[in-house]
Structure formats: C-alpha cells, structure tokens
C-alpha positions in Angstrom: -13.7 -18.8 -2.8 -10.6 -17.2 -2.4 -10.3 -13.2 -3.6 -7.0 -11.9 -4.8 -6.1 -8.2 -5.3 -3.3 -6.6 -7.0 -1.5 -4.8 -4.4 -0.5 -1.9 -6.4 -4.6 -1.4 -7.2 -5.1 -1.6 -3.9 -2.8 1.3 -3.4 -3.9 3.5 -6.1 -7.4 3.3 -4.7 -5.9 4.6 -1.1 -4.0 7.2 -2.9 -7.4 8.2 -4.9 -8.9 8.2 -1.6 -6.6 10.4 0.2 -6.5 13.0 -2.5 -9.9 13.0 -3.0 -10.8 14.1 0.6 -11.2 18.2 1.2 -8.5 20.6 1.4 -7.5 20.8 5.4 -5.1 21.5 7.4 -2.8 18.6 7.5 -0.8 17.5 10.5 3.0 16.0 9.7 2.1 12.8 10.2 -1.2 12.8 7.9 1.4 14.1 5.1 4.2 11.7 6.1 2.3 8.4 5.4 0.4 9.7 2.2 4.1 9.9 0.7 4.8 6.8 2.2 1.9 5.4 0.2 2.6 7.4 -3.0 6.2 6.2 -2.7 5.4 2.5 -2.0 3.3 2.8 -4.9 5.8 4.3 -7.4 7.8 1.4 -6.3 5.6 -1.7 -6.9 4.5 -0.4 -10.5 8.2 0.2 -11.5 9.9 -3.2 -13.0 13.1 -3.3 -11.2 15.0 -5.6 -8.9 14.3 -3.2 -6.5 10.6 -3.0 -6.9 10.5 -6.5 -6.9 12.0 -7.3 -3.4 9.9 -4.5 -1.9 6.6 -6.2 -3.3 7.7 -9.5 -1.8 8.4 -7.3 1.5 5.3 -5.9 1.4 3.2 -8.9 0.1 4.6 -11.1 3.4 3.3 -8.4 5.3 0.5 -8.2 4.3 0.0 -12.1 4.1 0.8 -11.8 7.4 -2.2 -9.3 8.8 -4.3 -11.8 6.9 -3.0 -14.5 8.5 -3.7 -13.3 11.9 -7.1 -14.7 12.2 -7.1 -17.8 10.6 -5.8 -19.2 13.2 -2.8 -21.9 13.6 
C-alpha cells in the first residue's frame, strides 16, 4: 500500500501546529523557520512557474528523506 500526501496539506497542518502552540517567548530561529514554512507554503498553493519548480525542489527532497531507508 502506498500512502501519498499533498505536500502543501502537509504544510498547512505544520503551520496549524505551530500557531496553535502557546504564546512564548520565541527565539530567532523558532520564528525564522515558521516563515520559512509559511513562505514555502504560500509558494506551493500559488499556480506559477515559480511555484511549480519549488514544488519539484521540494518534492525531490523530500523523496529523498524517504528514500533513505529503503535501501539501494
């Protein structure tokens, strides 16, 4: 069986996650990668050119961290 996800789902539901958490103080790097998310988000769900080769950048990524334990 073989589970596929929408990556852009997969984002909103870390960006959910993050904002949902309490209001704390936040360190620069904490802040830093939730815009990273937010703005790798806004990117996949707009239908540009641009959008487009950043999903395929990000997808082979991803592919890849999946890859890594299946083996050769």
């Amino acid at each position: 069986m073989v589970l596929t996800i929408d990556l852009a789902v997969l984002l909103a539901v870390i960006i959910y996650l993050l904002w949902r958490r309490p209001v704390a103080p936040r360190t620069r790097l904490n802040t830093g990668l939730t815009m990273a998310v937010v703005l790798v988000f806004g990117v996949l769900i707009a239908p540009t050119a641009f959008g487009h080769g950043i999903m395929d950048a990000v997808s082979d990524v991803a592919q890849g961290i999946s890859n890594v334990g299946a083996g050769p």
